[in-house]
C-alpha positions in Angstrom: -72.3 17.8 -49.3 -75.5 19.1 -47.2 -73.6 17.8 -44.2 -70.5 19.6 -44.9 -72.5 22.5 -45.1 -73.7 22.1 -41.7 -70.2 22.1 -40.6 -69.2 25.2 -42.1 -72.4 26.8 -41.3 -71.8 26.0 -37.7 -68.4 27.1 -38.0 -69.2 30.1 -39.5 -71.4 30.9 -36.5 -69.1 30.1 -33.8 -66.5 32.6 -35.7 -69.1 35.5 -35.7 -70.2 35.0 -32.2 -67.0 36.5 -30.6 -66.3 38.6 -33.5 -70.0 40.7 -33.4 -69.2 40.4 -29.2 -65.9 42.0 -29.8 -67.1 44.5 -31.8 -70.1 45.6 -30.4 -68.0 46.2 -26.7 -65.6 47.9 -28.9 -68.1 50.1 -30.3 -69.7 51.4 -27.4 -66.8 51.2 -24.6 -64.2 52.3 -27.0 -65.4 54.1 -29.5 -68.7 56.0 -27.7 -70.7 54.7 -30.3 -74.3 54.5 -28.9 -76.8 52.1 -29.7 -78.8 49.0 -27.6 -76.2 47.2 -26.4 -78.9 45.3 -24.6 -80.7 44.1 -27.7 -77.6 43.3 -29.8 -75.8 41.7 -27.0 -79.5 39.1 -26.9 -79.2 38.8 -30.1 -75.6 37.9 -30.3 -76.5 35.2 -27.5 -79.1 33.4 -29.6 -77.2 33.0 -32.2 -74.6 31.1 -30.0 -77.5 29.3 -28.5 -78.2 28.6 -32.5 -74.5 27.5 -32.9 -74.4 25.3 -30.0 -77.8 23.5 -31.0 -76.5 23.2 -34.1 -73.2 21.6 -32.8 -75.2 19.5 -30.8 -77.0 18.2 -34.1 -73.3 17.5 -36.2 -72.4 15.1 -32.8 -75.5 13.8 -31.3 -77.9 13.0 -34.5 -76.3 11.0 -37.3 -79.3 11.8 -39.4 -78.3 13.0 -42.7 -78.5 16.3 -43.1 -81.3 17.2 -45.9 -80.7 20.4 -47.9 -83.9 22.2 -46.4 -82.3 22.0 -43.4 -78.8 24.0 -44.7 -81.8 26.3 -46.3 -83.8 27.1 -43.2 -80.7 27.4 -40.8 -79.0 30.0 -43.3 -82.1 31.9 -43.7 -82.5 31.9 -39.6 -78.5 33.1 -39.9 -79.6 35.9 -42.3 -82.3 37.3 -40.3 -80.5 37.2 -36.9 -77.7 38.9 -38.2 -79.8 41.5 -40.1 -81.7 41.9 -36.7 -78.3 43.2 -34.9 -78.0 45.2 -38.0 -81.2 47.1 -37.4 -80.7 48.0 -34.2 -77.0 48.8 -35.1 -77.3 51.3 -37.5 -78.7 48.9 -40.2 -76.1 49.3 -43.5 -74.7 52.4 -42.3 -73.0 50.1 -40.1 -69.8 49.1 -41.8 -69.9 45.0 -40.8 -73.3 45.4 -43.1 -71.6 43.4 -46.3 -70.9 40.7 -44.0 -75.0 39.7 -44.9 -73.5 38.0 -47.5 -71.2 35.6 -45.2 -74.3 33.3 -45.4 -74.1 32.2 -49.0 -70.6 30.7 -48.2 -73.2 27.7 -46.4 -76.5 27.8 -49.0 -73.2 27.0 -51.9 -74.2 23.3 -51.8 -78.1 24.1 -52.2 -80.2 23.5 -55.5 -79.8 26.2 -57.7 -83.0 27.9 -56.9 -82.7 27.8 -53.2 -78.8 29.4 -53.5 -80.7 32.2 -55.8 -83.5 32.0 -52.7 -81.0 32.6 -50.4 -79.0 35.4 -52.3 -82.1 37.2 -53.0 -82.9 36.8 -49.3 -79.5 38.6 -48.1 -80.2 41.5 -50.9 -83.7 42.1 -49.3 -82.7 42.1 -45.9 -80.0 44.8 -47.4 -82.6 47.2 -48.8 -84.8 46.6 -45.9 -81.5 48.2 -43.5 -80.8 50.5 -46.0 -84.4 52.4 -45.3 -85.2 50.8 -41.6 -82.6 51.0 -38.8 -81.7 52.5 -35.8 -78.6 55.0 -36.2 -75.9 54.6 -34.2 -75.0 57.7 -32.8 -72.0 59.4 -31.1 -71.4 62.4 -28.6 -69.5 64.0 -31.1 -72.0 64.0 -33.7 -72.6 62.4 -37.4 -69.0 63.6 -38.7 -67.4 61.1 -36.2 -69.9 58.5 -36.7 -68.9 58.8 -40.4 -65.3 58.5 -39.7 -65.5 55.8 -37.5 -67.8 54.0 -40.2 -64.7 54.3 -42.4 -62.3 52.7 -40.2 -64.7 49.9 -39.8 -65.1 49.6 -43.2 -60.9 48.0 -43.3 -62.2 45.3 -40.7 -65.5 44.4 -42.3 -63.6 43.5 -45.4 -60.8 41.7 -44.0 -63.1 39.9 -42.3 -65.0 39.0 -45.1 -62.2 38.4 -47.6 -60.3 36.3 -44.6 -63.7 34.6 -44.1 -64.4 33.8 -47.7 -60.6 32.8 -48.5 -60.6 30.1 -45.5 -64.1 28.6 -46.4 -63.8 28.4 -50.0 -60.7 27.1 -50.2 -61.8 24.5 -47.5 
């Protein structure tokens, strides 16, 4: 199962790679959002450097895959993500729920380390919720708001598309 979950971890990133690229260009060149493009863009390009590697590792290395592995590649998932987050608006940003995306992978872990792993997406949560940088727009906090709110329909069709296609699979 570990190596399974390599798979869908690796699958997972290669599907949020383009989708936080998408969005982020959307955000600022679209919607005059305002926040480091520069940062999140880096960010967004390690963790396809991450997917790659990790691709590399599925075709390359035949080694089984050991379930500290799935545990240190989710938590690296968790805190590159959150990272974008913080200097995204943290949870005021509305792709913020997809934290949890991660969990989908740790599934196949030992009880603990799936309750390691949950506990490790709630405290990157709380730690947005009170550190960030705000996004900000031209046209003030009303329009960030409302913008936040249209977001909030694609955050959770992602994550309900997401969740549907790997659980089932």
């Amino acid at each position: 199962p570990t190596a399974q979950s390599l798979r869908l971890l690796a699958s997972l990133r290669s599907m949020a790679v383009p989708v936080q690229a998408v969005a982020a260009w959307v955000a600022i060149h679209q919607l005059g959002l305002q926040f480091n493009g520069r940062v999140v863009g880096t960010l967004v390009a390690l963790q396809a450097v991450f997917a790659a590697l990790t691709w590399l590792r599925i075709v390359k290395h035949r080694a089984p895959v050991e379930p500290r592995e799935i545990l240190i590649q989710v938590h690296a998932d968790i805190a590159l993500f959150a990272a974008v987050l913080y200097f995204a608006g943290g949870t005021t940003n509305p792709f913020a729920p997809i934290l949890v995306l991660p969990l989908v992978a740790a599934a196949s872990l030992p009880r603990p380390w799936m309750w390691l792993t949950a506990s490790s997406t709630v405290v990157a949560y709380l730690f947005l919720l009170r550190f960030n940088i705000p996004m900000t727009h031209p046209l003030g906090v009303q329009e960030v708001f409302r913008l936040h709110s249209v977001g909030d329909q694609f955050s959770y069709l992602i994550t309900t598309a997401t969740l549907a296609y790997f659980v089932h699979k």
